[in-house]
N, CA, C and O atoms as a GROMACS GRO file, in nm:
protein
  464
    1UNK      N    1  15.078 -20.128 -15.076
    1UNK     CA    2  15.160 -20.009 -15.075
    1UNK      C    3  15.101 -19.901 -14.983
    1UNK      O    4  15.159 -19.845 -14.891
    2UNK      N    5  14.944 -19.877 -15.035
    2UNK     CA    6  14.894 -19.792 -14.921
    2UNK      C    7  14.925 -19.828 -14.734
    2UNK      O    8  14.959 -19.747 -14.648
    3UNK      N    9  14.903 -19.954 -14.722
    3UNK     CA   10  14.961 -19.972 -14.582
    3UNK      C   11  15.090 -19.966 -14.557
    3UNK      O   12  15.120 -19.944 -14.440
    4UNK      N   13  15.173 -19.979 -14.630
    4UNK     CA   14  15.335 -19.896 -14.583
    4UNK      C   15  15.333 -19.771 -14.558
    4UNK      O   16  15.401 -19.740 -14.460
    5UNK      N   17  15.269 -19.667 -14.623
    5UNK     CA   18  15.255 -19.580 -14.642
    5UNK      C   19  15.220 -19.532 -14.523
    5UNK      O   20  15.299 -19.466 -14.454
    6UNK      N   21  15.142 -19.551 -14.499
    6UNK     CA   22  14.999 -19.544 -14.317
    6UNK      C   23  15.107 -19.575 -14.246
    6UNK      O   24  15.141 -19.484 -14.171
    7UNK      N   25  15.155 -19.644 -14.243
    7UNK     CA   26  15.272 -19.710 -14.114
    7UNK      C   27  15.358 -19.647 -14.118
    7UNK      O   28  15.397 -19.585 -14.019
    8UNK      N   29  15.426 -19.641 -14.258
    8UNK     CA   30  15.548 -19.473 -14.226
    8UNK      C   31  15.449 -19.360 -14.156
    8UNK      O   32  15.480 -19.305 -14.051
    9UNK      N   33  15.346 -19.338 -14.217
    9UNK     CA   34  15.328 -19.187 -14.127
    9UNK      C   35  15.274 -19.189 -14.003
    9UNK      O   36  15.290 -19.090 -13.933
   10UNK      N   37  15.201 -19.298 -13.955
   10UNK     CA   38  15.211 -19.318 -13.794
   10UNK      C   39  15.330 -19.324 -13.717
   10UNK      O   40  15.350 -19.259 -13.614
   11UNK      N   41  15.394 -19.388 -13.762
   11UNK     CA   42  15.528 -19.399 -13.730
   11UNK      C   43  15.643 -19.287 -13.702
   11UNK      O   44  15.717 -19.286 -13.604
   12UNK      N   45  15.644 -19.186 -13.818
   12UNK     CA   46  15.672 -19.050 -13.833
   12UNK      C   47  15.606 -18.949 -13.748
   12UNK      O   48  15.668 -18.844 -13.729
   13UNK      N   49  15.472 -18.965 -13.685
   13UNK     CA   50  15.416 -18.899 -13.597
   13UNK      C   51  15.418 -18.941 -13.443
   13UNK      O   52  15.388 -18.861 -13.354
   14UNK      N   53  15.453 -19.059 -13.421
   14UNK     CA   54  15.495 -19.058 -13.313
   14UNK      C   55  15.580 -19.014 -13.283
   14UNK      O   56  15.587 -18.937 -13.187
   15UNK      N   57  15.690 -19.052 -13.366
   15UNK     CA   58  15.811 -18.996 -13.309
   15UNK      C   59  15.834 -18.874 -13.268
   15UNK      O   60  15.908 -18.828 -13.181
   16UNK      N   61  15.733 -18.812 -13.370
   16UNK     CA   62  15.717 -18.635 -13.337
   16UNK      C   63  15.663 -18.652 -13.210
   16UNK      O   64  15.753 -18.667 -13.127
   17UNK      N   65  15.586 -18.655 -13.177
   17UNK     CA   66  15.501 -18.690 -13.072
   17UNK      C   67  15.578 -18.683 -12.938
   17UNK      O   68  15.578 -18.596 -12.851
   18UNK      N   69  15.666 -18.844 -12.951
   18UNK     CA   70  15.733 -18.822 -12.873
   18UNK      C   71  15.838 -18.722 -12.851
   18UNK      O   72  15.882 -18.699 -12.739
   19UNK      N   73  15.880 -18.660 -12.962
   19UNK     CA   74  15.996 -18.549 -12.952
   19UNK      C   75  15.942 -18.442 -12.872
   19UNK      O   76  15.990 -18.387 -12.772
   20UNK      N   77  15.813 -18.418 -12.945
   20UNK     CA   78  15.740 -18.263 -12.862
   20UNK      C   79  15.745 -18.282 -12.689
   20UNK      O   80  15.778 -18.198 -12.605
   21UNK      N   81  15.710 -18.389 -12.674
   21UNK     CA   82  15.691 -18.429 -12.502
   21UNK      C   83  15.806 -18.474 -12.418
   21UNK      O   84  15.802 -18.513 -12.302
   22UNK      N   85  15.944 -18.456 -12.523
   22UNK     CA   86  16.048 -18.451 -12.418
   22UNK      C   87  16.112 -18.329 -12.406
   22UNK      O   88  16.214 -18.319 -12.338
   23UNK      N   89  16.042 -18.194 -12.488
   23UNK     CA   90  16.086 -18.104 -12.468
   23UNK      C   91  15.955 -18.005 -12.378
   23UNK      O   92  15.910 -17.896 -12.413
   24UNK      N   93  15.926 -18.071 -12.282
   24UNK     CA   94  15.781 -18.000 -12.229
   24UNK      C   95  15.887 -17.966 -12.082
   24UNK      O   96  15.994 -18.018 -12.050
   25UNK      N   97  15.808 -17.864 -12.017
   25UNK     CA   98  15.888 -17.825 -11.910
   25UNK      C   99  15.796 -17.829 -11.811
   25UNK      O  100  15.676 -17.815 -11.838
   26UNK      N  101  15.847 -17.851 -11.664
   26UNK     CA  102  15.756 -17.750 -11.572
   26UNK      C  103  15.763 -17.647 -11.540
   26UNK      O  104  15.877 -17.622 -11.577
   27UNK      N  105  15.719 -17.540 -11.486
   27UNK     CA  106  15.789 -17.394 -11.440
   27UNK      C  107  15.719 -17.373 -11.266
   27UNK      O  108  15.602 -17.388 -11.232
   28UNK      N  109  15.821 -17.340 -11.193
   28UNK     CA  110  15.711 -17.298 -11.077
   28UNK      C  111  15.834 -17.253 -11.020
   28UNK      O  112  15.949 -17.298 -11.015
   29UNK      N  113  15.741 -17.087 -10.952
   29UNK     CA  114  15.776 -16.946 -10.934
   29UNK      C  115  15.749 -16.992 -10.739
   29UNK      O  116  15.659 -17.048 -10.676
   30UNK      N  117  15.884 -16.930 -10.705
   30UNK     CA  118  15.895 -16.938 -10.604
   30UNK      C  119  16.003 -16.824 -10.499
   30UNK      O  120  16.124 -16.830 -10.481
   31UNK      N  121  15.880 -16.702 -10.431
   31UNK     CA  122  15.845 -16.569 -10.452
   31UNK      C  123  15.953 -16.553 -10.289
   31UNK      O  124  15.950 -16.646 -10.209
   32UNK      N  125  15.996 -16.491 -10.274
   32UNK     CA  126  16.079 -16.417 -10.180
   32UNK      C  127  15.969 -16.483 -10.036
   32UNK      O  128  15.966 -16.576  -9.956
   33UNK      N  129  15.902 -16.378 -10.072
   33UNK     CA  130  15.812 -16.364  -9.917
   33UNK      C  131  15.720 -16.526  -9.872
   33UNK      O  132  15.651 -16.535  -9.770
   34UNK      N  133  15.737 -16.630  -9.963
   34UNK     CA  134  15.695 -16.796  -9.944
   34UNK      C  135  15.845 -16.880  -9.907
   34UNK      O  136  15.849 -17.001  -9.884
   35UNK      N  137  15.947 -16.804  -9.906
   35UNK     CA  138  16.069 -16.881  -9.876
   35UNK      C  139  16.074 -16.868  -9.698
   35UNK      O  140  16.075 -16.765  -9.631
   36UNK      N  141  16.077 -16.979  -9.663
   36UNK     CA  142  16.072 -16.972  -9.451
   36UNK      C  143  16.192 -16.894  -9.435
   36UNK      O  144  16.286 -16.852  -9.502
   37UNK      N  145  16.143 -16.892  -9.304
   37UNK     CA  146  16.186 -16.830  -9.194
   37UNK      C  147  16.374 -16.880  -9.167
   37UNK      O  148  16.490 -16.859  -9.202
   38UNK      N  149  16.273 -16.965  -9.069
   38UNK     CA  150  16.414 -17.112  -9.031
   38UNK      C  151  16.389 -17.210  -9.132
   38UNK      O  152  16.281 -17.269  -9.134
   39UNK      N  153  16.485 -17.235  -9.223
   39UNK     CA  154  16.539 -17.299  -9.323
   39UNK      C  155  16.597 -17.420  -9.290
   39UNK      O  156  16.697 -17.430  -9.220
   40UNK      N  157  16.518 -17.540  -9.355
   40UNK     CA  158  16.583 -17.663  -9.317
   40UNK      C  159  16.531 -17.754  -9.396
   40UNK      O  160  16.450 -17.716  -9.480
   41UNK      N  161  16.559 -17.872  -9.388
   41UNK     CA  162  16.511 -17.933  -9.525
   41UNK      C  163  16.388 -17.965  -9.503
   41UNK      O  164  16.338 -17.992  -9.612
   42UNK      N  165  16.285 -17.980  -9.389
   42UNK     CA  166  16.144 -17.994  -9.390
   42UNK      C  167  16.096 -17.860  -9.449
   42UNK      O  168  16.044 -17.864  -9.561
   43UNK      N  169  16.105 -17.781  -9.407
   43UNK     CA  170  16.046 -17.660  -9.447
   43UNK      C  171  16.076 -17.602  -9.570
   43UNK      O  172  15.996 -17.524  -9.622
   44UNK      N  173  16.220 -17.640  -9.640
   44UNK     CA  174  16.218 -17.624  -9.781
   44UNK      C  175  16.133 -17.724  -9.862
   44UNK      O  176  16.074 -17.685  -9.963
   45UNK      N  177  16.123 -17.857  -9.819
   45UNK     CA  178  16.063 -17.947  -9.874
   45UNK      C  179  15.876 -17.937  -9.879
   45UNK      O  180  15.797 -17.962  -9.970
   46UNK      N  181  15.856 -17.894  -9.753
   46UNK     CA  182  15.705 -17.832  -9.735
   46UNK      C  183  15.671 -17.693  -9.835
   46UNK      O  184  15.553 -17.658  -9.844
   47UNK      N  185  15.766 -17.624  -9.902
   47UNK     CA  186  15.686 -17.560 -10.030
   47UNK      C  187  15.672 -17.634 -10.136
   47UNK      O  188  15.753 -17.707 -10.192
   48UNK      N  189  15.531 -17.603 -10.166
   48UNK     CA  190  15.453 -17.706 -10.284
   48UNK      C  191  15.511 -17.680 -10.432
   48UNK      O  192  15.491 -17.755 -10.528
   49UNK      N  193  15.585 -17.563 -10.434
   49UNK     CA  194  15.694 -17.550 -10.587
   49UNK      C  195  15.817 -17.693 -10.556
   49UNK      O  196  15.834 -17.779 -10.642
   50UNK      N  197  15.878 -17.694 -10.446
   50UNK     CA  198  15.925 -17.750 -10.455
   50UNK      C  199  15.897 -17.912 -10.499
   50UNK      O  200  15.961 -17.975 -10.583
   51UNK      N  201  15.772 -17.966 -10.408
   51UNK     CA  202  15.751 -18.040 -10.386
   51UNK      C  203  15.682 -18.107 -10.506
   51UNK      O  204  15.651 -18.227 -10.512
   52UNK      N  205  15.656 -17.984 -10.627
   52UNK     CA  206  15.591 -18.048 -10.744
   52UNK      C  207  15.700 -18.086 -10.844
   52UNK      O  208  15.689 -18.186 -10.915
   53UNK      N  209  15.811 -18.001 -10.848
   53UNK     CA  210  15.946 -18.069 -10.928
   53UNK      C  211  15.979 -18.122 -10.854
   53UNK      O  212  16.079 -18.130 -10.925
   54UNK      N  213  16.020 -18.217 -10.705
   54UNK     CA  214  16.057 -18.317 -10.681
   54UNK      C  215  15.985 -18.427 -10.731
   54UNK      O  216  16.040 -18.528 -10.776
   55UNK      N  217  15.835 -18.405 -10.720
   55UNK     CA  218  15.778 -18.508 -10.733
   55UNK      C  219  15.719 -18.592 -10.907
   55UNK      O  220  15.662 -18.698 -10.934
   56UNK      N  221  15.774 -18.474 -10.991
   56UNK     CA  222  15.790 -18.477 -11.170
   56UNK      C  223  15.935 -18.540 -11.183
   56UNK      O  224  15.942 -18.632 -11.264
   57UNK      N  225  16.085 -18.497 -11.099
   57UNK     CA  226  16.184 -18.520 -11.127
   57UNK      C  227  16.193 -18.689 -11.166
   57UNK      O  228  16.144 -18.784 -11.105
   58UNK      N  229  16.263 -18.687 -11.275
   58UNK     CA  230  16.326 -18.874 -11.319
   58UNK      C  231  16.444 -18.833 -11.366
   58UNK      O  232  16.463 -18.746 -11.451
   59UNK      N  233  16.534 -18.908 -11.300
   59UNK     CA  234  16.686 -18.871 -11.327
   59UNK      C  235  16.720 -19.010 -11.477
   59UNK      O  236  16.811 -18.993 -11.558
   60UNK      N  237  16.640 -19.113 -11.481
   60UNK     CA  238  16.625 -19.166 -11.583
   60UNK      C  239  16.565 -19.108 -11.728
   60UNK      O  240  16.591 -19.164 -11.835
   61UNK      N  241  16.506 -19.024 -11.722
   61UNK     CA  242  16.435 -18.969 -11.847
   61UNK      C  243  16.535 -18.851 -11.862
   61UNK      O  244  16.518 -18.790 -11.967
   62UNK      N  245  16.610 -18.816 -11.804
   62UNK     CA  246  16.746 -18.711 -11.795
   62UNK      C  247  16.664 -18.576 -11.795
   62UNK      O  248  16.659 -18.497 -11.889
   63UNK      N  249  16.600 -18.563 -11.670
   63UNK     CA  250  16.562 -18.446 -11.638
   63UNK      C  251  16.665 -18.334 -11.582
   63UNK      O  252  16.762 -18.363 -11.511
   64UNK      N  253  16.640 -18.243 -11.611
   64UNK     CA  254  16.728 -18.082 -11.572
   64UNK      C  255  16.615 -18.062 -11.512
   64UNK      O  256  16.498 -18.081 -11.546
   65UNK      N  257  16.694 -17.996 -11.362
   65UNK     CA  258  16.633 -17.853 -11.290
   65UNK      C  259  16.692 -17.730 -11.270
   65UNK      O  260  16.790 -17.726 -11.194
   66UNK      N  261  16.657 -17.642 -11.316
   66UNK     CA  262  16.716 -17.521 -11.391
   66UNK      C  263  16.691 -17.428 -11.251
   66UNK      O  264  16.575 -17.436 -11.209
   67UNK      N  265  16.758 -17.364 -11.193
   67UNK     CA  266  16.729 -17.261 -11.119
   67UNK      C  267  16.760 -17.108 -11.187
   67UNK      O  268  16.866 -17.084 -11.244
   68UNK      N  269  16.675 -17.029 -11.176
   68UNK     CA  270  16.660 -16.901 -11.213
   68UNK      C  271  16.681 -16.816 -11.104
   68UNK      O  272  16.592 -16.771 -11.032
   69UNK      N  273  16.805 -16.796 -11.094
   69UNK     CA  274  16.768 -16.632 -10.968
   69UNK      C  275  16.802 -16.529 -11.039
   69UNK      O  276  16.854 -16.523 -11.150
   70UNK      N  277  16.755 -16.415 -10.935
   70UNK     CA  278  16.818 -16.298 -10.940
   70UNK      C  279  16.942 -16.220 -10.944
   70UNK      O  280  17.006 -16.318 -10.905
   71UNK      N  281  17.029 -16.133 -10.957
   71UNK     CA  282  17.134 -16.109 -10.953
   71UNK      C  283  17.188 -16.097 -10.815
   71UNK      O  284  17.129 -16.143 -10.718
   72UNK      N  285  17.306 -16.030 -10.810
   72UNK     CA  286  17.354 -15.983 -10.681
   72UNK      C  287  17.388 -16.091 -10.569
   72UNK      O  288  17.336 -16.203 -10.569
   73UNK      N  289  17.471 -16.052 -10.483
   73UNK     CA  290  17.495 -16.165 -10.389
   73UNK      C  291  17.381 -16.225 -10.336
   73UNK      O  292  17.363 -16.347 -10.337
   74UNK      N  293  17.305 -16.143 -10.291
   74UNK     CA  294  17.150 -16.210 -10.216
   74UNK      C  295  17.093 -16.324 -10.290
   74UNK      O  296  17.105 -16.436 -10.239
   75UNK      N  297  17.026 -16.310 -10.418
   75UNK     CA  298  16.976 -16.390 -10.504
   75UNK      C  299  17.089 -16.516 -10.534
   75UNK      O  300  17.051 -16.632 -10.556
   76UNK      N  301  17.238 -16.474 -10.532
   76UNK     CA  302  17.311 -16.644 -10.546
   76UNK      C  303  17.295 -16.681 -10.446
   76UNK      O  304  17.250 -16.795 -10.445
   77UNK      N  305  17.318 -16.620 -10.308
   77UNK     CA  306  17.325 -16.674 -10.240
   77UNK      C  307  17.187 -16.802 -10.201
   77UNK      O  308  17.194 -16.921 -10.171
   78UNK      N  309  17.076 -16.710 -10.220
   78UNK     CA  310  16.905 -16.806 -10.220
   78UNK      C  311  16.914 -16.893 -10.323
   78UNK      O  312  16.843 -16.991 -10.297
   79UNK      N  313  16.959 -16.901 -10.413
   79UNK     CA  314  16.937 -17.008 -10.529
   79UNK      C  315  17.067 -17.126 -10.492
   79UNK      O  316  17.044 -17.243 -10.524
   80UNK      N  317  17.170 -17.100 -10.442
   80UNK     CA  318  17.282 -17.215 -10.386
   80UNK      C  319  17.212 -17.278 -10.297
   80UNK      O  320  17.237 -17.398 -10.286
   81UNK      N  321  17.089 -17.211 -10.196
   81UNK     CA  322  17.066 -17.286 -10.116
   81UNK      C  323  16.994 -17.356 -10.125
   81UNK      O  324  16.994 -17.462 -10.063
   82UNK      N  325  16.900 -17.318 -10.214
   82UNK     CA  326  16.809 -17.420 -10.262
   82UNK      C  327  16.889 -17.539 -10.339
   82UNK      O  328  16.880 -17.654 -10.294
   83UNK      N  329  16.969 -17.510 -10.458
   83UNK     CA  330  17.048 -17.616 -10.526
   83UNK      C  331  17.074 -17.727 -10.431
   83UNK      O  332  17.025 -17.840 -10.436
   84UNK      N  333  17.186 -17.663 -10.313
   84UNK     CA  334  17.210 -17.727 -10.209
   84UNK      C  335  17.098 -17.837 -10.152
   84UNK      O  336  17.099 -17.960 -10.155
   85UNK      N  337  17.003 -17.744 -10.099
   85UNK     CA  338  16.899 -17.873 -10.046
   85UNK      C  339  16.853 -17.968 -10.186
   85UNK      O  340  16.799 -18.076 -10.162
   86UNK      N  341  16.868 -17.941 -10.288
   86UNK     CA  342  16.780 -18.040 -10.386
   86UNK      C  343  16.896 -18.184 -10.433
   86UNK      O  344  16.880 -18.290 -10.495
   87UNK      N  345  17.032 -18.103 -10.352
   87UNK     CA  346  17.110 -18.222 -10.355
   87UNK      C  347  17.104 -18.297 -10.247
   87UNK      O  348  17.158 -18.405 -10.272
   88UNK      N  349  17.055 -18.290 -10.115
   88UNK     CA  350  17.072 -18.290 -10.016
   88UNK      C  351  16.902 -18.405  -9.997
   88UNK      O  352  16.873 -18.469  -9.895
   89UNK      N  353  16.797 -18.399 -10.157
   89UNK     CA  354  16.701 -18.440 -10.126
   89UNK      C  355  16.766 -18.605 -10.266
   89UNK      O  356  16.710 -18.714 -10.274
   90UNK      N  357  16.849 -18.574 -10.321
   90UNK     CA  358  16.891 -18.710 -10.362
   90UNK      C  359  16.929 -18.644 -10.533
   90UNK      O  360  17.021 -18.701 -10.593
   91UNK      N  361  16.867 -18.544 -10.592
   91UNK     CA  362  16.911 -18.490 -10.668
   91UNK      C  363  17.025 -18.470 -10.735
   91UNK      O  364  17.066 -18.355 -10.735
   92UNK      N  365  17.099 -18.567 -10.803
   92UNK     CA  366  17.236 -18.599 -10.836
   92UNK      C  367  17.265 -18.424 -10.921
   92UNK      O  368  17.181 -18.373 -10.996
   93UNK      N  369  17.392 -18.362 -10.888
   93UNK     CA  370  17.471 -18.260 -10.923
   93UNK      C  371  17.439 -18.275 -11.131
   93UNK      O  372  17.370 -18.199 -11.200
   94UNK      N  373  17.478 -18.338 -11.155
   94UNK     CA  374  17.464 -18.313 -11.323
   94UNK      C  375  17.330 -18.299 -11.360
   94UNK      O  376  17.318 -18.247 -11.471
   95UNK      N  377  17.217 -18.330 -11.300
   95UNK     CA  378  17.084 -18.246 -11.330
   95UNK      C  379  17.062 -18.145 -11.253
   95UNK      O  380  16.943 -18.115 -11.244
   96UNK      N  381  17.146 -18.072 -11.184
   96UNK     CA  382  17.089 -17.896 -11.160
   96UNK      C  383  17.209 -17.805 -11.216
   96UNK      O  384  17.328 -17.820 -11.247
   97UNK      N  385  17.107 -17.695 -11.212
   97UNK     CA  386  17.160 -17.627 -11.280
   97UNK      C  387  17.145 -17.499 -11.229
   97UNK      O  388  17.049 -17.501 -11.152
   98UNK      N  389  17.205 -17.366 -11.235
   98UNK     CA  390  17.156 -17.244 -11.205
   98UNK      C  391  17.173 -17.097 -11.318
   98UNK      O  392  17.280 -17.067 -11.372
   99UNK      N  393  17.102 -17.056 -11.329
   99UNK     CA  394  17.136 -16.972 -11.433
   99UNK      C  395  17.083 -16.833 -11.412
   99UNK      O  396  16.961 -16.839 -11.391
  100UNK      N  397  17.137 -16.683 -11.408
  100UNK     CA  398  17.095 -16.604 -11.385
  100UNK      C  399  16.978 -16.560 -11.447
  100UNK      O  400  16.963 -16.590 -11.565
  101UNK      N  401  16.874 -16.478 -11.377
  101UNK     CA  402  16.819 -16.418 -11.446
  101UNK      C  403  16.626 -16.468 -11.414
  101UNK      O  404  16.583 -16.541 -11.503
  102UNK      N  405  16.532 -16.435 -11.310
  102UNK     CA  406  16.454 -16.519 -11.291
  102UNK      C  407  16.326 -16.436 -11.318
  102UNK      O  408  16.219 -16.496 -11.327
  103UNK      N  409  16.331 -16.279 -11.334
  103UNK     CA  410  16.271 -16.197 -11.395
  103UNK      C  411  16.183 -16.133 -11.271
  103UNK      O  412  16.075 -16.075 -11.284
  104UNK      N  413  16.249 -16.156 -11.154
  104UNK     CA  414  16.212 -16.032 -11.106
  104UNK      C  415  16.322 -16.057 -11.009
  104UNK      O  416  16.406 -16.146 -11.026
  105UNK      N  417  16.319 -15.989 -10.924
  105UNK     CA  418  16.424 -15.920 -10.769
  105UNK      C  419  16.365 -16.043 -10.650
  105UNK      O  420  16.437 -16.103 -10.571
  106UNK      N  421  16.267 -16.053 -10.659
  106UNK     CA  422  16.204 -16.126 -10.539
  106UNK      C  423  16.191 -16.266 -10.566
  106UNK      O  424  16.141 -16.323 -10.469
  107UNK      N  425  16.218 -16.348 -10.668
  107UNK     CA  426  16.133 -16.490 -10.675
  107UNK      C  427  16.288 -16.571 -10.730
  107UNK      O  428  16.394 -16.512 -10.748
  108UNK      N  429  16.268 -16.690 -10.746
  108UNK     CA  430  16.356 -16.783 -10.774
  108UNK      C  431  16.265 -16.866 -10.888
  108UNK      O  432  16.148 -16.883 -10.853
  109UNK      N  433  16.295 -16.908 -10.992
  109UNK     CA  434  16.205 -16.962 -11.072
  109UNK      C  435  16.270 -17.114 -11.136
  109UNK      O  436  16.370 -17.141 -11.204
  110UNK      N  437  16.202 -17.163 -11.100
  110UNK     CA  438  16.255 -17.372 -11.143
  110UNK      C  439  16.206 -17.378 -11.254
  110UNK      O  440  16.096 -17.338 -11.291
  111UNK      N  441  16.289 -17.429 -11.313
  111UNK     CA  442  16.212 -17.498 -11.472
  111UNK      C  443  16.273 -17.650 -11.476
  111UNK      O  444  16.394 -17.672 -11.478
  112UNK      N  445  16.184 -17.741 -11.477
  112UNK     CA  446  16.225 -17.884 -11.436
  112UNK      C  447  16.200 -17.918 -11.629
  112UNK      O  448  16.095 -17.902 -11.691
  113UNK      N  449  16.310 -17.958 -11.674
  113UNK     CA  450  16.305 -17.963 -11.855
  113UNK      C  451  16.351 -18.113 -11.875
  113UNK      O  452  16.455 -18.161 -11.830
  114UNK      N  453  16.253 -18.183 -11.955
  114UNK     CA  454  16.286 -18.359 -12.004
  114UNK      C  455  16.364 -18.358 -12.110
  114UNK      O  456  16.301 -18.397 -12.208
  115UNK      N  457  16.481 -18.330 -12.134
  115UNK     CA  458  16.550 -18.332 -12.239
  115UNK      C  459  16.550 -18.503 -12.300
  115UNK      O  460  16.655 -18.527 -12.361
  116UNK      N  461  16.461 -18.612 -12.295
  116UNK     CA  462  16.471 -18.689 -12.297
  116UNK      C  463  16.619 -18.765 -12.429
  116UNK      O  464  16.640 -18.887 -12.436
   0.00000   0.00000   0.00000
């Protein structure tokens, strides 16, 4: 009986386990004055925010990439473009996302989330 017991609660803790770790995120802040010049997909792809949620993204584990901008036309306009290129890097449309609000005026903020 005691070893059923042990095995339910290993069992019960993984699962937690695993629950906690599909709700883990990445976050990376990506600041006005680090966005290029001439804009193109090397040079969007050559910032290392980017390049660390591309390189976390699994469209199998049903990852979201959340874009955070700023308000106002300026800020949609910088966060479409990025969306844009992250489709443009293979990023299928039903994992991005954009949502106002990135907590400051100057930055764009990714949150790459494993909703597994």
């Amino acid at each position: 009986m005691k070893q059923i017991v042990s095995i339910i609660v290993t069992l019960c803790l993984l699962l937690m386990a695993r629950s906690a770790l599909a709700m883990e995120s990445e976050e990376q802040i990506i600041r006005r004055s680090e966005w290029p010049t001439y804009v193109n997909g090397s040079s969007v792809s050559a910032l290392p925010q980017v390049r660390r949620i591309l390189g976390q993204f699994d469209e199998n584990d049903r990852m979201n990439i959340i874009i955070h901008y700023p308000g106002g036309e300026q800020g949609t306009a910088w966060a479409r473009q990025l969306y844009d290129w992250f489709i443009s890097y293979g990023v299928p449309i039903r994992y991005l996302k954009m949502e106002l609000g990135s907590g400051a005026a100057d930055q764009l903020r990714l949150v790459l989330v494993n909703r597994g």
